[in-house]
N, C-alpha and C positions, 0 to 999 in steps of 0.2 A: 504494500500500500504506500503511495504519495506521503511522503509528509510536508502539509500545507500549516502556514500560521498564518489565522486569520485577524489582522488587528481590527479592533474593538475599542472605540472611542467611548470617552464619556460625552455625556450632553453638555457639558458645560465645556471642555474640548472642541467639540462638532461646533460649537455657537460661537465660540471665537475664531473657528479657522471661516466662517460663513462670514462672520462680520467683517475680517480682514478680506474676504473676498468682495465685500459691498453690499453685501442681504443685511436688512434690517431684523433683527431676530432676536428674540430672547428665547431663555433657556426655556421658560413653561410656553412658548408658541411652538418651539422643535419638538417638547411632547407633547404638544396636541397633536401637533401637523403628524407625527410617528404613529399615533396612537386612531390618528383618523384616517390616514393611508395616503395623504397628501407628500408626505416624505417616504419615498419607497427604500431609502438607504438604510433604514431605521427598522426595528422590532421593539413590539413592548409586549411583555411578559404580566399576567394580573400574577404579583405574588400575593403572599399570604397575608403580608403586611402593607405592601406597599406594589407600586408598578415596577418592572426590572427593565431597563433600555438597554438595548445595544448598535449602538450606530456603525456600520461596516465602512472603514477609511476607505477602501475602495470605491465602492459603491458609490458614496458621498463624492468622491473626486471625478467619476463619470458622469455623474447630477449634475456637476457642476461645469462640467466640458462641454456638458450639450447646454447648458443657458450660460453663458460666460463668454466673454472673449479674453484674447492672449492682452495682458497686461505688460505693455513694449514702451519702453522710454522713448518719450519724445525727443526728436531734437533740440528743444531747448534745455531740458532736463540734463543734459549731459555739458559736461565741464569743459570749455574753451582752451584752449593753450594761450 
């Protein structure tokens, strides 16, 4: 058998690497949106006590490839001699 490792963000992880991408978003809008199936990168688990999330970094990263564009320094942005 393959051995694959699957990394497993927290919500609070996922919500800062979305914000740095430009998504306006908090942590309890990522589990609704997880939990309503609006975010397909995401699973929530009803535990016993509480919800269990798991946001798949991959996944999340192909989410974002298909609404996102490549973020390219403009030429002003870059330093003159």
């Amino acid at each position: 058998m393959t051995n694959y490792k699957v990394k497993v963000l927290t919500i609070e992880e996922a919500t800062e690497i979305l914000r740095a991408a430009g998504l306006s978003i908090s942590p309890d809008t990522l589990r609704r949106g997880i939990k309503q199936g609006a975010y397909l990168f995401g699973t929530c688990i009803e535990g016993a006590k509480q919800p269990i999330f798991h946001v798949y970094e991959k996944l999340m990263e192909e989410w974002m490839k298909k609404r996102g564009e490549i973020d390219e320094p403009s030429t002003r942005d870059q330093a003159t001699p």
